[in-house]
C-alpha positions, 0 to 999 in steps of 0.5 A: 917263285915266291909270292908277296904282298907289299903293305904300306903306311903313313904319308901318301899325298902323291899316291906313293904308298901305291893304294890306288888313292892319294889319302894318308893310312894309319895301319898297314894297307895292301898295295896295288900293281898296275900295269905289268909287263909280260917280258918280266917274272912279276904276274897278279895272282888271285884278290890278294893280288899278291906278286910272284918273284924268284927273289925277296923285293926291296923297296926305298922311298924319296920325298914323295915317291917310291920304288920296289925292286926285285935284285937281279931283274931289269924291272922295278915298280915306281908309284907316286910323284914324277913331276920331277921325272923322279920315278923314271917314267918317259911320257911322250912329247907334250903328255904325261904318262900318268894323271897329273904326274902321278901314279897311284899304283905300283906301275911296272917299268923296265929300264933296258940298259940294265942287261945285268940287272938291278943291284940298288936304287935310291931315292931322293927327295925329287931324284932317283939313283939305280945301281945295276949289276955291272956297277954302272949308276942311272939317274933320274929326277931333279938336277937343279942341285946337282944331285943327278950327276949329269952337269951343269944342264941336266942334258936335255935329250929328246925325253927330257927337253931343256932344264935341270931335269931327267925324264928317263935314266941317264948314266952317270959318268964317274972319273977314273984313274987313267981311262979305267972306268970305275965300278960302284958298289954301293949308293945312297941319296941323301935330300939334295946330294948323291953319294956312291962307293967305288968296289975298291973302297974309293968314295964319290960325291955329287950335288948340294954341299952347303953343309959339306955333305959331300965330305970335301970343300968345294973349290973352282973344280968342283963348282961355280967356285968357292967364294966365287959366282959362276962365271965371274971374278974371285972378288965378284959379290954375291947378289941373290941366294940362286948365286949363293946355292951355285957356290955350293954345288958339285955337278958330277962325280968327285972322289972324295979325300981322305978317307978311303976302304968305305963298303957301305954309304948312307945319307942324311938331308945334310950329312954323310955317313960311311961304314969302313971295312974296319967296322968304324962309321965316319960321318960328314956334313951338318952337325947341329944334331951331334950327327957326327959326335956319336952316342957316347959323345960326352961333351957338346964341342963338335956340335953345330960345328959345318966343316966339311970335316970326317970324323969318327963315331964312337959306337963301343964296337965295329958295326956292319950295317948303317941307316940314316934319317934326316938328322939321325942315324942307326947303325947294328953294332958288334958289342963285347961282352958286358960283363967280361966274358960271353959272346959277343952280341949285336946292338942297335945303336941311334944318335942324332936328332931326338925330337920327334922320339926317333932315336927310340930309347931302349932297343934292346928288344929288336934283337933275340939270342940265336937269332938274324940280325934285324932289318933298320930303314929310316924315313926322315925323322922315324925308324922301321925296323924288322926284328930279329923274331919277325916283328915290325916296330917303328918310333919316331915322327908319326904325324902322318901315320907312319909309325902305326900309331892311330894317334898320329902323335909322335911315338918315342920307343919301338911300337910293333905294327900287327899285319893282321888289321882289318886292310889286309884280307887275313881272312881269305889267307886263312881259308886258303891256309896261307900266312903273313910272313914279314921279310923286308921293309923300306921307308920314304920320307914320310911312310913305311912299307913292309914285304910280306911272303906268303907262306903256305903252311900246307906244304 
């Protein structure tokens, strides 16, 4: 067992930095476990109130909510808002399982259909997707654009009641070839659309698609109908913008064309990003931002350009891992040799949007000879990231805190976040000759969260 302590940041108006309050933080602060459960391998331990796992936790954030979870195990820790039911909690009839909806702190859940274990999860601005170990896909939250999977209805079930939403997780079928069921590999979430890649390189989409997120147009199959209102004549006009978004909305799985070998998958609010077995990354959708043109795109033909067209990012090498904010993204890049000869080196590469300094100027920084590969998350319009030496930086929108910055200004290239503030109980680590080691990290829409293992530096 290794024991962890979650530190979190920034935006926190739903309680889902886990802090026991709903009050924004500037410097990292301790997270706090509520209710725990005895069938699973999570326990408390002493004031530092730490968690014991066999294996490093991952943790993702949606608009106003969060989610940890240990790989392999049937449990995850939800906190923040579940008006939506976007954290998975079931309330019994005519209650909410928690104050208001929300839950302040970590709160322990167990989704028992996962007998091999959590593998991903995935948040959305108010749904939550959950990948187990058999490639099997859980939905919970808002399906009032689709994005959950699960029709047009949202299947009201005895948990969830009538309307788009799902109270609970509820699987999502995906269409195969013949009767042969198809097995994901890998998900992602992007505001209002899903996305989910199949182990043999097939990709799937589902939910909003006005901007051709999903990679395809849609058409009477796949939607209300291209051009069309639901249930009625090609020719038939449309009256209200409720029509216009049902024009645009896909409500199960589809396989997307033309593109094919994909391995990872990654979503923006309105864009699609994929990582191809070849290293090369294709991107979809909205493209107001050069989202799709690439960091080395010289010319501005393709921008604002909203086909649901793939195309190719130039990024001067294959790359092997890829995130995506709002409207930029980030990809780790195997470069050549600058001057001809040499190892090759890994690069952080950013494009997209800018505004708010997400794109973090040089980056050179987060990576150090003869070191791992750094870990990137991104929030909407800012970036986290671990380096290859065990520091935590951010840059980009900081309005809330969330790149560390006290200033609450927006911060334009890597600034590191120390541990070691006055939140964390450091002190008492030190008596105890116990150390702060950064191991994961993950964002939200508005926050930062950062894994830390306790290290023991007497063993």
């Amino acid at each position: 067992m290794h024991r962890y302590i979650v530190l979190s940041l920034g935006s926190n108006s739903s309680g889902q930095l886990a802090l026991g309050h709903g009050e924004d933080r500037h410097y990292p602060e301790q997270t706090i476990f509520g209710q725990t459960s005895p069938t699973t391998s999570a326990r408390l331990t002493d004031t530092t109130a730490c968690i014991a796992l066999r294996s490093r936790p991952c943790v993702v954030g949606g608009g106003n909510h969060s989610l940890m979870y240990e790989p392999g195990s049937d449990t995850y820790y939800a906190s923040g808002s579940n008006v939506h039911g976007e954290l998975g909690l079931v309330p019994a009839v005519g209650e909410s399982i928690v104050k208001d909806d929300l839950a302040l702190s970590w709160q322990s859940i167990i989704i028992s259909e996962f007998d091999a274990g959590i593998a991903k999860m995935a948040a959305g601005w108010y749904h939550t997707l959950a990948l187990d170990g058999k490639g099997r896909v859980y939905a919970c939250g808002s399906n009032e654009h689709g994005q959950c999977g699960i029709g047009e209805r949202g299947e009201a079930t005895a948990t969830t009641g009538p309307g788009r939403r799902s109270h609970g997780w509820i699987r999502v079928e995906f269409a195969g070839n013949g009767d042969d069921l198809v097995q994901i590999a890998d998900i992602a979430c992007g505001m209002r659309h899903s996305m989910a890649v199949a182990k043999d390189g097939r990709l799937y989409g589902w939910g909003a698609n006005r901007h051709g997120q999903l990679g395809f147009k849609c058409s009477g199959s796949h939607s209300a109908g291209a051009g069309t209102v639901a249930g009625k004549g090609p020719e038939a006009r449309v009256k209200s913008w409720s029509d216009a978004r049902k024009m645009s909305v896909v409500w199960t799985p589809t396989e997307v064309p033309g593109i094919s070998g994909v391995t990872k998958v990654a979503c923006g609010r309105h864009h699609t990003a994929c990582l191809l077995n070849s290293g090369e990354v294709w991107v979809a959708g909205d493209n107001k931002y050069g989202q799709q043109s690439g960091p080395y795109h010289k010319g501005e033909s393709l921008r604002g350009d909203n086909s649901a067209v793939w195309r190719r990012v130039k990024l001067g090498g294959p790359a092997h891992s890829l995130a995506s904010g709002w409207e930029h993204l980030v990809a780790l890049v195997r470069m050549p040799p600058s001057s001809g000869s040499g190892p090759e080196f890994t690069a952080v590469v950013s494009w997209g949007r800018s505004d708010h300094g997400q794109l973090g100027g040089s980056l050179e920084g987060l990576v150090e000879d003869g070191r791992e590969d750094p870990q990137v998350a991104c929030g909407s319009a800012h970036t986290l990231a671990l380096t290859s030496g065990g520091r935590v930086v951010a840059w980009g929108w900081n309005e809330h805190g969330n790149c560390g910055d006290p200033s609450l200004q927006n911060v334009h290239s890597p600034h590191e976040i120390t541990i070691d503030g006055t939140k964390v109980p450091v002190e008492s680590l030190q008596r105890k000759r116990m150390l702060l080691k950064p191991v994961t990290i993950g964002c939200g829409y508005g926050n930062s969260y950062i894994v830390c293992e306790l290290i023991d530096v007497m063993q």
